[in-house]
Backbone as numpy.savetxt, mean C-alpha at the origin, in Angstrom:
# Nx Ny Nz CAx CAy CAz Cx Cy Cz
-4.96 -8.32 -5.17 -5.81 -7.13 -5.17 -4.92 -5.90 -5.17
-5.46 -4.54 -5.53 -4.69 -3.47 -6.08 -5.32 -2.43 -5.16
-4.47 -1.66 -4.57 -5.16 -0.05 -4.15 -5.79 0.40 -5.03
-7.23 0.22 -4.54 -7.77 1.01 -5.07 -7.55 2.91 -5.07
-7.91 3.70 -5.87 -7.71 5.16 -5.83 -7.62 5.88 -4.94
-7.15 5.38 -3.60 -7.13 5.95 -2.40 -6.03 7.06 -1.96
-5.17 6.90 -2.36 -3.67 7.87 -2.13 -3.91 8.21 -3.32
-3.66 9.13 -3.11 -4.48 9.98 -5.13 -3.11 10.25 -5.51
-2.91 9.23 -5.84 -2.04 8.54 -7.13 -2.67 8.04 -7.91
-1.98 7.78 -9.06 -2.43 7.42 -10.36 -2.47 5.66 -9.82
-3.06 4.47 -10.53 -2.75 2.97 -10.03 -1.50 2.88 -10.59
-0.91 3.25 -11.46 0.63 3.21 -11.72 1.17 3.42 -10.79
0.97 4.74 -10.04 1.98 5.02 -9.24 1.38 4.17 -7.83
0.48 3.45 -7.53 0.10 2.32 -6.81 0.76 1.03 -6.76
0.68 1.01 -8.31 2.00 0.16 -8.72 3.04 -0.08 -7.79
3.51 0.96 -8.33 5.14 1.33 -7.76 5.00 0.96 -5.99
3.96 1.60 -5.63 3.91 1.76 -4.03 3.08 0.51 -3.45
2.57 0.01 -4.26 1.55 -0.96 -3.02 1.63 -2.48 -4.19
1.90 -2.48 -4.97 1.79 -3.68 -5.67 2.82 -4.34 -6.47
2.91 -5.46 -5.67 4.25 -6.31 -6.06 3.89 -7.48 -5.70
4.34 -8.50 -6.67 4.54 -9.81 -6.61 4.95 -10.76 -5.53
4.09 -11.68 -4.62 4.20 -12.13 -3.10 5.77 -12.71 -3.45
6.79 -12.58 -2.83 7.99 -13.28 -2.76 7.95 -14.56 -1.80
7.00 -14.62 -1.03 7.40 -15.55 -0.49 8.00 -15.58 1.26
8.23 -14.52 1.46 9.26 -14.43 2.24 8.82 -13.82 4.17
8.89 -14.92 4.77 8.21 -14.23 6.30 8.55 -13.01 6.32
7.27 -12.29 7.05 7.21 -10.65 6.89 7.90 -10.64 8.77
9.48 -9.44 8.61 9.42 -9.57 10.23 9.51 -8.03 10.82
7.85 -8.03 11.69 7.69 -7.03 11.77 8.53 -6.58 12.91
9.15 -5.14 12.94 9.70 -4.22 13.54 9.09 -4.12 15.13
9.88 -3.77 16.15 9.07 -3.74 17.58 8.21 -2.26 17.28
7.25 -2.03 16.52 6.76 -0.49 16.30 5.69 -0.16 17.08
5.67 0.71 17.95 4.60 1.13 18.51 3.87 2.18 18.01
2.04 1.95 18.28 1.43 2.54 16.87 1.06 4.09 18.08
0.89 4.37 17.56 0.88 6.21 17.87 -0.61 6.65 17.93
-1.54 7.55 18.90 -2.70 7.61 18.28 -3.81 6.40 18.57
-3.48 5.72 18.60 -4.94 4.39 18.63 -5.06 4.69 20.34
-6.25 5.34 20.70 -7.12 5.44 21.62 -7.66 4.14 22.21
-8.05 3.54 21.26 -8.72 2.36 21.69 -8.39 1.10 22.30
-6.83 1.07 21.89 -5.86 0.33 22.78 -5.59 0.38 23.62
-5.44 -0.28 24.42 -4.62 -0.13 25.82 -3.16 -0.57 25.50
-2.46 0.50 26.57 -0.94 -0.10 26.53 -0.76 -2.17 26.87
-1.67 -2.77 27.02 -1.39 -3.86 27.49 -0.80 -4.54 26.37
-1.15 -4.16 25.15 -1.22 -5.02 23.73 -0.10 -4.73 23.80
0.76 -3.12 23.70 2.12 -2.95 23.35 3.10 -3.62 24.42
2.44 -3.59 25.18 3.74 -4.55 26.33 3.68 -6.20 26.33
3.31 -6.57 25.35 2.69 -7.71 25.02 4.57 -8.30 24.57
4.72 -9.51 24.92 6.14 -10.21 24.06 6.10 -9.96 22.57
7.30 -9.69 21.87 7.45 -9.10 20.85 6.86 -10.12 19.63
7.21 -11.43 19.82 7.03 -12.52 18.93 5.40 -12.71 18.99
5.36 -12.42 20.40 3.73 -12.93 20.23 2.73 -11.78 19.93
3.17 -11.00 19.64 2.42 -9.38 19.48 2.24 -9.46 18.03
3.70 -9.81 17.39 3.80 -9.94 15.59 3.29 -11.08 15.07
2.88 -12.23 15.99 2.41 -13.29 15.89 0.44 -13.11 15.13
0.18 -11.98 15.97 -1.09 -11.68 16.40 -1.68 -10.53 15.07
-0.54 -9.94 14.96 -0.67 -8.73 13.81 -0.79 -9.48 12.75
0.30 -10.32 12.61 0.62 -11.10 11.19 -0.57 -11.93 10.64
-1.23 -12.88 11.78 -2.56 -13.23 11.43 -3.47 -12.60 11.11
-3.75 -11.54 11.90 -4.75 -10.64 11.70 -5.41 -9.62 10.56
-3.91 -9.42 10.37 -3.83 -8.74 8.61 -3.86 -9.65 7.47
-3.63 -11.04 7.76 -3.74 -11.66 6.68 -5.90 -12.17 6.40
-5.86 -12.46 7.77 -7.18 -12.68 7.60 -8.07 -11.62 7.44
-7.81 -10.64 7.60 -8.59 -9.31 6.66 -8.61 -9.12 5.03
-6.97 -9.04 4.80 -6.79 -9.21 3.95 -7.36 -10.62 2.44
-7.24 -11.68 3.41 -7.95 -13.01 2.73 -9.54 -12.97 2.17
-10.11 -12.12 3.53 -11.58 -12.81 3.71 -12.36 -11.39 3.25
-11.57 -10.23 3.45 -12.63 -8.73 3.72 -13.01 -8.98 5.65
-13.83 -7.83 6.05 -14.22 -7.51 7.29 -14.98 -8.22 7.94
-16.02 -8.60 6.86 -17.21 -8.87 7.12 -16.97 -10.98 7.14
-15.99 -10.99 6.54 -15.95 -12.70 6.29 -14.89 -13.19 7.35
-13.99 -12.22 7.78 -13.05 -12.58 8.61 -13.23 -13.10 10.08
-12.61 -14.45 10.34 -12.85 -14.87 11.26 -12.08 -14.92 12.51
-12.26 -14.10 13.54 -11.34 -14.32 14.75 -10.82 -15.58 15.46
-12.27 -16.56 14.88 -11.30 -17.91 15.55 -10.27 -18.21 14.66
-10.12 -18.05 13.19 -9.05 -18.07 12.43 -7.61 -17.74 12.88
-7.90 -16.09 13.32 -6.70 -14.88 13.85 -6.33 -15.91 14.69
-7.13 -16.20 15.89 -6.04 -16.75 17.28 -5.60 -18.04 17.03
-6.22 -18.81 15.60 -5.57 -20.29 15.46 -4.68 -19.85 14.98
-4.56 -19.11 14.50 -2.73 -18.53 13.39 -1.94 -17.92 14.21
-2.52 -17.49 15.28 -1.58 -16.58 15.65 -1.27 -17.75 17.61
-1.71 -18.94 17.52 -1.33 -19.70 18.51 -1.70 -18.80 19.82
-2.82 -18.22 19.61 -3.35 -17.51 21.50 -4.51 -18.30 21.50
-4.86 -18.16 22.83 -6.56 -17.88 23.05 -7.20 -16.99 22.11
-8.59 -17.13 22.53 -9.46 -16.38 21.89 -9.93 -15.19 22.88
-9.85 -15.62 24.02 -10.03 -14.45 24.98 -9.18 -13.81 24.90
-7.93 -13.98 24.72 -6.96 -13.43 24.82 -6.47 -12.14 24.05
-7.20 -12.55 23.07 -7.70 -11.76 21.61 -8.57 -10.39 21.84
-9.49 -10.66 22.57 -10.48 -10.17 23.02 -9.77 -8.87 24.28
-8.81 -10.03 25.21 -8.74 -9.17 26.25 -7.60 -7.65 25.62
-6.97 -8.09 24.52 -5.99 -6.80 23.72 -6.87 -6.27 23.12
-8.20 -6.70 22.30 -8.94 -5.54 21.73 -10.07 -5.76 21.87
-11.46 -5.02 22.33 -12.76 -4.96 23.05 -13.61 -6.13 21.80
-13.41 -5.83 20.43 -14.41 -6.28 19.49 -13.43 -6.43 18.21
-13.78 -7.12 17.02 -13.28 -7.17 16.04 -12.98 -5.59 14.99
-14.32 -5.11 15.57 -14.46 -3.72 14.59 -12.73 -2.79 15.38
-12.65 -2.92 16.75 -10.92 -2.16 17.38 -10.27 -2.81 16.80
-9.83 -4.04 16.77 -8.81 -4.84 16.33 -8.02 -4.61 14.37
-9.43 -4.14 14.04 -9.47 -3.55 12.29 -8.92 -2.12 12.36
-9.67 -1.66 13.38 -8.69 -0.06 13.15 -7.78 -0.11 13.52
-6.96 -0.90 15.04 -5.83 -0.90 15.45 -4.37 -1.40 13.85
-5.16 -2.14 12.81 -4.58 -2.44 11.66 -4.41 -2.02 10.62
-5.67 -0.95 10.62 -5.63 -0.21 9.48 -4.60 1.41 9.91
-4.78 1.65 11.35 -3.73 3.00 11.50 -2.41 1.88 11.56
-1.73 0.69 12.03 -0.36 0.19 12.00 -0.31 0.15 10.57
-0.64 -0.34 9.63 -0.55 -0.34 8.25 0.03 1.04 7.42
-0.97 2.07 7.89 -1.13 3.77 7.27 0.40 3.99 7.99
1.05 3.84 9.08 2.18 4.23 9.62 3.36 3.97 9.40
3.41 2.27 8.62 4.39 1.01 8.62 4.58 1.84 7.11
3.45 2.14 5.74 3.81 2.60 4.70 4.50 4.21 5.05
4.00 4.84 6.19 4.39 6.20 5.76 6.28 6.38 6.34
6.25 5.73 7.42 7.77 5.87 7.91 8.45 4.54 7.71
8.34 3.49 6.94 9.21 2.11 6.68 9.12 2.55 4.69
8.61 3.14 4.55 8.49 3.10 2.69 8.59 4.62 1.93
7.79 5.15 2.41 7.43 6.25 1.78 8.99 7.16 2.00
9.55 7.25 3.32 10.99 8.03 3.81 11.50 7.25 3.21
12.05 6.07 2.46 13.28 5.27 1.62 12.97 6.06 0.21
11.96 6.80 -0.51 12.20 7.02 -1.00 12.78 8.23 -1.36
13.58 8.37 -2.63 14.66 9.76 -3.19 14.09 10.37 -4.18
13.11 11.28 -4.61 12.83 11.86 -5.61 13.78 12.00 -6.86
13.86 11.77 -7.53 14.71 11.79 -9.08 13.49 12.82 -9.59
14.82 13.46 -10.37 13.94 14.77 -11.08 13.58 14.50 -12.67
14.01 12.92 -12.71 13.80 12.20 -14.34 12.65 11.63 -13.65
11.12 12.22 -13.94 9.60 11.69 -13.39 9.79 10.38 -13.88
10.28 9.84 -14.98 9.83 8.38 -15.50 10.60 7.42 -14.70
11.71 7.89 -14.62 13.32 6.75 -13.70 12.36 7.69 -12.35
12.15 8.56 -11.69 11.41 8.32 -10.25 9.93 7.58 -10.25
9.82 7.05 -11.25 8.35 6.01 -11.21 9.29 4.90 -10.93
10.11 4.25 -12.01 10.83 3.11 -12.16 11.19 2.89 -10.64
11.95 3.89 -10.33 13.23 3.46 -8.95 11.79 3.58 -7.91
10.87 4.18 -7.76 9.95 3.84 -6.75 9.36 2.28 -6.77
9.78 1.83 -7.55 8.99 0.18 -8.01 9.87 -0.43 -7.51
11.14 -0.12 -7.49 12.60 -1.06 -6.83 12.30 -0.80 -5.03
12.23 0.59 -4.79 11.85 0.73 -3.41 10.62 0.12 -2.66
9.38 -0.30 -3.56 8.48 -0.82 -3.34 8.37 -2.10 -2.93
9.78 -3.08 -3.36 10.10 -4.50 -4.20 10.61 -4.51 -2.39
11.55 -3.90 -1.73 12.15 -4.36 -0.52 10.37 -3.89 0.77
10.13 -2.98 0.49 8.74 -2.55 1.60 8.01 -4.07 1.51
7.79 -4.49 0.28 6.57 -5.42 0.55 7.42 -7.14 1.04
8.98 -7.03 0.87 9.06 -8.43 0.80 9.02 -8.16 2.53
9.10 -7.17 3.08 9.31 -6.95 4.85 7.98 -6.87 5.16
7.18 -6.76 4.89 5.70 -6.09 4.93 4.19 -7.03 4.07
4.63 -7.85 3.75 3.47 -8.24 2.44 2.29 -8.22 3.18
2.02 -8.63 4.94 0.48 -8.78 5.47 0.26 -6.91 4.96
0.81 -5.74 5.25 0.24 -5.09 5.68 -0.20 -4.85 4.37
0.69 -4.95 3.45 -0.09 -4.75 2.12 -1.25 -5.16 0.88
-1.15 -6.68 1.73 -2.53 -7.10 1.24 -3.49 -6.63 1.97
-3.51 -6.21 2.90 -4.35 -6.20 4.22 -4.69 -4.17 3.43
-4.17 -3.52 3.03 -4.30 -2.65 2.47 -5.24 -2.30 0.97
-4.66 -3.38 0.64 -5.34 -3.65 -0.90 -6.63 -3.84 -0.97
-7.07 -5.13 -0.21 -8.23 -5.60 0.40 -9.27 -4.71 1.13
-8.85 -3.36 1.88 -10.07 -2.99 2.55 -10.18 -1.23 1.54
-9.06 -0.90 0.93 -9.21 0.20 -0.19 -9.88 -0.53 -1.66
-9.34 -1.52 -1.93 -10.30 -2.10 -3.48 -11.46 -1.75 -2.88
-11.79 -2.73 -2.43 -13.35 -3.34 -1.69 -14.17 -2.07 -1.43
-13.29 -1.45 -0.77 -14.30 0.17 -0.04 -15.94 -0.44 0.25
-15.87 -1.62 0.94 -17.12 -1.73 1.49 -17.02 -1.77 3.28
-16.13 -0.94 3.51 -15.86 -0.95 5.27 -15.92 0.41 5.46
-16.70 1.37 6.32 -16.59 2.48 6.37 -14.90 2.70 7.16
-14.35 3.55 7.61 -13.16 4.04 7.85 -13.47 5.15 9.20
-13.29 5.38 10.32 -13.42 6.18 11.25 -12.09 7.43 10.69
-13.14 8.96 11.30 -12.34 9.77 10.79 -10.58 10.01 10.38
-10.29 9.72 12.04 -8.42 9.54 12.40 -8.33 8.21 11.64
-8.44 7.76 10.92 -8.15 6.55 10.02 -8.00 7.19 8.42
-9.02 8.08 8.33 -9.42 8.60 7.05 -8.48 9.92 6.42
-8.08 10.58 7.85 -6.86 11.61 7.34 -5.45 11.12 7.40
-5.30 9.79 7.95 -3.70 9.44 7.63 -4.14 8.42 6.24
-4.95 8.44 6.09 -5.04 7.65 4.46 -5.10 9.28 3.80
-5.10 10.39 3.69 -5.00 11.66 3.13 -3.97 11.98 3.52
-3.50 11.53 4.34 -1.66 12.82 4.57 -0.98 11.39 3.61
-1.31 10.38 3.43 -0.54 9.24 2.81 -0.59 9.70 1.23
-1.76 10.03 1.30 -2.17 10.89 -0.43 -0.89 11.95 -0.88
-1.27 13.19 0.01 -0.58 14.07 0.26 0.85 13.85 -0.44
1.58 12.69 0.66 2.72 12.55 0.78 3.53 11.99 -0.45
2.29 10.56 -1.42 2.89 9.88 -2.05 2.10 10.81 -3.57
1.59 11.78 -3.06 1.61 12.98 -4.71 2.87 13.69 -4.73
3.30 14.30 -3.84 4.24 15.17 -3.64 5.37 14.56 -4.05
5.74 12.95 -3.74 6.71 12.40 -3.91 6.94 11.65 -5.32
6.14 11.40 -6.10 5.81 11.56 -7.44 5.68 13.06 -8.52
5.38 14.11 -7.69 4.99 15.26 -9.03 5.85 16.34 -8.43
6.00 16.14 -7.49 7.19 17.89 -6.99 8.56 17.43 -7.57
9.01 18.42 -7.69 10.73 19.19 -8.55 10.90 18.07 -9.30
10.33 18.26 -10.62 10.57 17.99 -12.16 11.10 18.30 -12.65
12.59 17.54 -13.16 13.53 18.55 -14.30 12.68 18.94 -16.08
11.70 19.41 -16.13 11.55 19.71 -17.22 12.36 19.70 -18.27
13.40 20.15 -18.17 14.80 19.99 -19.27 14.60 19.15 -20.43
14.24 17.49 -19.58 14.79 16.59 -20.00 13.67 16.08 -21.37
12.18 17.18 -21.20 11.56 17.00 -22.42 11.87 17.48 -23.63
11.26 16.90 -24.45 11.98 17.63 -25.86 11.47 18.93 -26.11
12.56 19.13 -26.66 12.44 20.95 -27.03 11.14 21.02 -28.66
10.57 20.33 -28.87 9.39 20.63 -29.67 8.53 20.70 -29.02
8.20 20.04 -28.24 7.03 20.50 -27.63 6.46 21.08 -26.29
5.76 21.44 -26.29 5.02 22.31 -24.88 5.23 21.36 -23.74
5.97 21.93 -22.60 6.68 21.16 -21.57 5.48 20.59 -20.77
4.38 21.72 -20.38 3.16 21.23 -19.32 2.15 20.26 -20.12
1.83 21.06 -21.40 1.00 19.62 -22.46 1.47 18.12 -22.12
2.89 18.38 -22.37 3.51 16.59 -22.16 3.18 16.71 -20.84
3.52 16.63 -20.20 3.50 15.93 -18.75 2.05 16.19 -18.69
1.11 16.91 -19.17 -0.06 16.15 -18.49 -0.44 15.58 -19.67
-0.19 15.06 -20.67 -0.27 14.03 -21.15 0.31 12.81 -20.81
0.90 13.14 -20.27 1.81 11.79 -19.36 1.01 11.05 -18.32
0.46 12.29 -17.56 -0.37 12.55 -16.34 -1.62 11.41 -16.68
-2.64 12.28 -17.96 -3.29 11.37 -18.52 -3.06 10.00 -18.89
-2.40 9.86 -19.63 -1.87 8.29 -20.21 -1.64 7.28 -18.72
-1.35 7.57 -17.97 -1.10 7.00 -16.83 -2.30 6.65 -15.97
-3.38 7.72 -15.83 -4.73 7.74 -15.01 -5.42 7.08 -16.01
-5.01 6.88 -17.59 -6.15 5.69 -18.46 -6.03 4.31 -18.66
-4.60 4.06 -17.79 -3.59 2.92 -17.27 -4.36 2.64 -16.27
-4.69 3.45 -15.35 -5.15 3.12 -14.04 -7.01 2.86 -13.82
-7.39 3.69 -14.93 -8.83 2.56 -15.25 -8.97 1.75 -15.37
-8.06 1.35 -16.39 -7.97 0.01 -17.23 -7.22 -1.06 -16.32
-6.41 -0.78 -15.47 -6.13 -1.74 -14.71 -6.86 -2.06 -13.32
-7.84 -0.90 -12.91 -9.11 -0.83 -12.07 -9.56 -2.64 -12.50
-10.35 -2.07 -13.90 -10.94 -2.93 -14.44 -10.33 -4.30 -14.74
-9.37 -4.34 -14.61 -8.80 -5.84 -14.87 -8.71 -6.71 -13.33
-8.44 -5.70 -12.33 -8.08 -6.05 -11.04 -9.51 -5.77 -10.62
-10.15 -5.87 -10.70 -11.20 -5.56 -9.64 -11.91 -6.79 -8.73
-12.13 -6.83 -7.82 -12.44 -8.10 -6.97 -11.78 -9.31 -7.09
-10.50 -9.06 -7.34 -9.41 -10.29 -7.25 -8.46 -9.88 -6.21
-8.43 -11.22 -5.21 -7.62 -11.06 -4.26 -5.95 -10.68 -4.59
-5.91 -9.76 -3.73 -4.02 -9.24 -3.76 -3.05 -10.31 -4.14
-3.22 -11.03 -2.90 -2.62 -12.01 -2.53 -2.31 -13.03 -3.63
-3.57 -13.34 -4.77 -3.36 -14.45 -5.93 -3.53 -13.86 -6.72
-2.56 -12.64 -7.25 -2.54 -11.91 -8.27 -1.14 -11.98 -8.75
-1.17 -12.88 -9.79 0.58 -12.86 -9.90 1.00 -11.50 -11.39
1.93 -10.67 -10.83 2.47 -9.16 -11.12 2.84 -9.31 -12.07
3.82 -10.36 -12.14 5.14 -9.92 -13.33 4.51 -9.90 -14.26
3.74 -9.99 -14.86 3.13 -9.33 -16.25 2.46 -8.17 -16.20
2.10 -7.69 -15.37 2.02 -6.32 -15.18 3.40 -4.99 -14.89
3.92 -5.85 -13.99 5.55 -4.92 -13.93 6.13 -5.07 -15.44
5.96 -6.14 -16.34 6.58 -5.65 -17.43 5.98 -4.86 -18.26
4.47 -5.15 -18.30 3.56 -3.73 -19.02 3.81 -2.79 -18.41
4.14 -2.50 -17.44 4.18 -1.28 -16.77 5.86 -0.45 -17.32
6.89 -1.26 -17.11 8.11 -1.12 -17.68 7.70 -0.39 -19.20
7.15 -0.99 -20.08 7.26 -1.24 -21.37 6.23 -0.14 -21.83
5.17 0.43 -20.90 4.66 1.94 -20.92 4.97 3.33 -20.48
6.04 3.10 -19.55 7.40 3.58 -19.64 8.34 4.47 -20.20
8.84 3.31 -21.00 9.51 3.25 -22.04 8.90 4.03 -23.14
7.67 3.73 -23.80 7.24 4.54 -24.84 6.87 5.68 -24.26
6.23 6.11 -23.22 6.22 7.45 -22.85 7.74 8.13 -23.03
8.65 7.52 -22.59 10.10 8.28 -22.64 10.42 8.91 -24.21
10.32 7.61 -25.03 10.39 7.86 -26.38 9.76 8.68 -26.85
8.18 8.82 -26.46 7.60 10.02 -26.84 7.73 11.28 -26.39
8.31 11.75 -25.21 8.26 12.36 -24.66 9.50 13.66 -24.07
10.56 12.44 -23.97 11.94 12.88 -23.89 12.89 13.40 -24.98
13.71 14.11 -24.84 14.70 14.35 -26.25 15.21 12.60 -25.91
């Protein structure tokens, strides 16, 4: 499954940031304490480290797997080797336990991914090299990112406000880091510098319909990429050609 239009980025540049090919590889989460979640009690964060990531790791996957509404907590605590009370006694109801995942998620992308990246003032090589930076976030990270994909495609879960503006400062952050300080230079001297690039702009957001539409209600998780990272490469490329001296 694919971000849906949520970080108002183009799905290209979703691409780059939220969608990559499962490697395979245990996700090992960081000792991070989430900032903001009211609804927690410190008990969860003082919780043993293994068994805290134990608990996350299930939790996001079974969101991610099932949606909100299908996800099963006796699932979470069989994966994640607790009780079920136990479950209960770190978060009041299933509906806390979803936000406690959806703000660790919004936080894990904004300070583990979004800060690795370096703006390049060549917009096409800063799409490219954001796809390489994307490639290490998800092989450390893949629950949070299916677990991302899954409740933005879907948009059938409402979102509590403080949930809804760090999915907008995430917007914010990953426009700015895509469209601010453009070497213009590097277009060709025939044509009108702002025309191209928002023709670029365009060509990219009719990429991102069209791949709406191809991705739509298919799980993240059994979506295999590499034929998309090479269409994506290979649209690219002809934008450069068209576009660049």
């Amino acid at each position: 499954m694919l971000f849906q239009a949520c970080f108002s980025l183009t799905i290209l540049v979703y691409f780059c940031y939220i969608c990559i090919d499962h490697f395979g590889l245990e996700v090992v989460f960081q000792n991070k304490i989430i900032k903001g979640v009211d609804e927690i009690t410190e008990t969860f964060q003082k919780v043993e480290e293994d068994k805290r990531n134990r608990i996350i790791k299930a939790a996001l996957q079974e969101f991610a797997d099932n949606g909100y509404e299908q996800a099963s907590t006796n699932r979470i605590v069989k994966a994640a080797e607790i009780g079920k009370g136990m479950l209960f006694y770190y978060f009041k109801n299933k509906e806390t336990l979803f936000q406690y995942l959806a703000k660790y998620s919004c936080d894990i992308i904004m300070d583990d991914y979004f800060s690795q990246i370096e703006p390049n003032p060549d917009f096409l090589e800063r799409l490219r090299k954001a796809a390489k930076v994307k490639m290490k976030a998800y092989t450390e990270y893949p629950e949070v990112f299916n677990f991302m994909g899954n409740i933005l495609l879907s948009g059938k879960h409402e979102l509590p406000a403080d949930i809804n503006e760090k999915i907008e400062k995430l917007k914010q952050t990953g426009y700015a880091l895509m469209y601010n300080n453009i070497n213009t230079s590097l277009f060709r001297r025939d044509v009108d510098v702002n025309k191209a690039f928002q023709l670029i702009r365009w060509s990219i957001e009719g990429y991102e319909n069209d791949l709406i539409g191809r991705l739509q209600g298919k799980k993240f998780s059994s979506v295999q990429f590499d034929p998309y990272w090479d269409e994506f490469y290979e649209y690219l490329d002809i934008l450069r050609k068209l576009y660049y001296q």
